[in-house]
PABALO-700434 format. One record per residue (C-alpha): x, y, z; residue in one letter. Coordinates in steps of 0.02 Angstrom, whole numbers, plus 50000, padded with zeros to 5 digits. Layout:
<rs>
XYZA
...
</rs>
This chain:
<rs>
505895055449191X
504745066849295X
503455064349172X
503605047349165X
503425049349375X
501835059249372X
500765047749241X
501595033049381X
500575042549509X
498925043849410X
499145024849371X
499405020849547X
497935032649612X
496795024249479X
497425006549520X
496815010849717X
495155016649640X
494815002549520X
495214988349633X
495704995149805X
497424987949826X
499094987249721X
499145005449668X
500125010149843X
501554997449828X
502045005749665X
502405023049767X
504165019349798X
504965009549656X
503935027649569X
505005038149683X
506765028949686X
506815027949512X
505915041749405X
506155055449555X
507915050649627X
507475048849786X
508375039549938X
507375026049971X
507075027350162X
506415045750111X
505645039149979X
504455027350119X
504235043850211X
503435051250069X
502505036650005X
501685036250178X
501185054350154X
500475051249981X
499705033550009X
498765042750154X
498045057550068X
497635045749899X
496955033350014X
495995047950109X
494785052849974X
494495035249892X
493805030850069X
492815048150078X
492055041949892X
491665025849994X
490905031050142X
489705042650045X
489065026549943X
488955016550133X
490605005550080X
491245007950258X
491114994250403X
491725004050540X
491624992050673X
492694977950572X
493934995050540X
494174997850721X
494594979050757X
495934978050608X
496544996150622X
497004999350803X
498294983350815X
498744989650640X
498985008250689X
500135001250852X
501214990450725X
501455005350615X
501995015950759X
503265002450833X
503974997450658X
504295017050627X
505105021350797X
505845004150830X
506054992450723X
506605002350570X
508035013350686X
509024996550722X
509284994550548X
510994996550519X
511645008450373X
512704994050310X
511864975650333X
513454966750271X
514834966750155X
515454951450038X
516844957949909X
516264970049814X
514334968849858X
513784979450013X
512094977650063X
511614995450133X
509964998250219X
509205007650072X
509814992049963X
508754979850078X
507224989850091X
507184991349911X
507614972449888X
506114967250045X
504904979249951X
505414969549774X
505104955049862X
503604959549951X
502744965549752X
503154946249719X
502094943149838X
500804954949818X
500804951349616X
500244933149679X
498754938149761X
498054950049631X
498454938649486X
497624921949575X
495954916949553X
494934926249692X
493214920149623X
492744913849792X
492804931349871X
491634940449769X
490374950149831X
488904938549783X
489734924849874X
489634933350014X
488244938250152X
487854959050181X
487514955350375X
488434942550439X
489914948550559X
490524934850630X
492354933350637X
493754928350749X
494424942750824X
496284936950869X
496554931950694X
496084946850630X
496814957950723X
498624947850706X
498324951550519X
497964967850566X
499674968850631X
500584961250497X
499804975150390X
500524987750486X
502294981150488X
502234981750299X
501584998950292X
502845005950456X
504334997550371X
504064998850176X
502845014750161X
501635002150065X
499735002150110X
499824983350113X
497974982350026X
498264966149938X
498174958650109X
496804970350199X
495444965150105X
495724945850063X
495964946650284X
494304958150268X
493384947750134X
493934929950202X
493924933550388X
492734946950416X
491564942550304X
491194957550189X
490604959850037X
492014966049909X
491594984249903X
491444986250091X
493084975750111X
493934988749985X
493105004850065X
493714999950259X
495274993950170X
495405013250116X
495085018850289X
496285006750354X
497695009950270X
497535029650264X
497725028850453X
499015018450441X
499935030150331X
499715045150430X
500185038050586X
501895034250488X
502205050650421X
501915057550590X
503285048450642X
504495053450538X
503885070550528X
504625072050662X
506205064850617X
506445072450466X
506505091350453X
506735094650244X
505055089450173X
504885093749992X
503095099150022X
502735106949848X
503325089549775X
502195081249881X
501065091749838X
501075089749653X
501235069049677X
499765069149783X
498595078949676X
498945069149527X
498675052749642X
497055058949683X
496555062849540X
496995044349473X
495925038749621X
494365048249598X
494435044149401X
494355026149465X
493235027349596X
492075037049459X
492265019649351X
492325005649469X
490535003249452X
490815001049241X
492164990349247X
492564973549349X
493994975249473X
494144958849477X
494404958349297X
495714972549316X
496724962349466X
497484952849343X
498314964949248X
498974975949390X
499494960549489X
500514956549315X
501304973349281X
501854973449490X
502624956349456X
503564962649302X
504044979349412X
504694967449567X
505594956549441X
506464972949387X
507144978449530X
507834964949600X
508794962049439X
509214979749422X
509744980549595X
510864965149629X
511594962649436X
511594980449354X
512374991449504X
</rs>
């Protein structure tokens, strides 16, 4: 199965690189069920990876100017605060057992896995719908004009998902970044990058602190292979559509949501 695992992390590294988003919110179901990991863990190390992936597509994008930095500092700062509060107070007062009926127990692992199945149901939708009206030639290079409460609440939403699931939440940075802020597609995807690897880090610095036993040569391993999946798509993006692409991911994280929550409430 760890072989299986590792070509999961190149396909999720090259998902990030090909079309920005959907690549992240594989990182868990990845580590739950090819690595055998618990799965609030698992979210600690998904923030790590999703971080250090995310880290060097947005260092490919800021060489090629695919960075709006003053659109990342309006998103990212009520983002970054989200993460922090959903990591130190929100996830705590989860309780290790939610509720019990007969013979089903819903633990806290058991609904994080279940909210993160639910929330690649969500995500499938918006990679699989037909985004034709946010390409980048639909859209002006210059304009910046864009309500700033708005955006930052999305902002905020973002970092809920990624403080409480370990998931970049990509799928809704840039349609927020594209539809809201205005940007063209490969700036929305670059800041999106930028975004969501601070977001990560300022997770995993939470629990880094919380957690003591870090399997660092695992993370290690993941990570390179990530990257590497990342900078193999980033090295293609500009040969083949993204948009095109969406599709497909959005259909294989549908099938993978699907999965667990029938594996998860009927097969245990």
């Amino acid at each position: 199965m760890e072989i299986a695992g590792f070509i999961g992390a190149f396909l999720m590294g090259l998902s990030l690189g090909l079309v920005g988003s959907g690549g992240s919110i594989l990182t868990v179901p990845i580590l739950v069920y090819l690595f055998y990991i618990d799965t609030l863990i698992a979210t600690t190390y998904s923030l790590f990876i999703v971080g250090i992936t995310s880290l060097v597509g947005a260092t490919v994008r800021a060489g090629a100017g695919n960075i709006h930095w003053p659109t990342t500092l309006v998103f990212g700062i009520p983002s970054l605060t989200a993460v922090y509060l959903t990591r130190s107070f929100l996830l705590p007062l989860i309780p290790p057992v939610i509720f019990q009926l007969g013979d089903f127990v819903l633990t806290k692992s058991l609904f994080l896995l279940l909210l993160f199945a639910v929330l690649m149901l969500i995500a499938s939708f918006f990679m699989v719908r037909d985004q034709a009206e946010t390409t980048e030639e639909d859209k002006t290079q210059g304009s910046s004009s864009y309500n700033l409460f708005s955006l930052s609440i999305k902002g905020m939403l973002a970092g809920c998902i990624t403080g409480l699931l370990g998931a970049g939440g990509g799928f809704l940075i840039i349609p927020a970044l594209v539809l809201m802020a205005n940007l063209p597609m490969k700036k929305a995807v670059g800041t999106s990058l930028v975004i969501i690897t601070a977001n990560s880090f300022m997770g995993f610095w939470r629990d880094y602190q919380l957690h003591e036993l870090i399997d660092w040569r695992f993370l290690v391993y993941f990570s390179t292979i990530a990257i590497t999946g990342i900078l193999t798509g980033s090295s293609i993006a500009h040969k083949i559509s993204g948009e095109k692409l969406k599709p497909i991911f959005g259909y294989f994280i549908l099938l993978m949501g699907a999965f667990i929550i029938f594996k998860e409430l009927f097969l245990r």
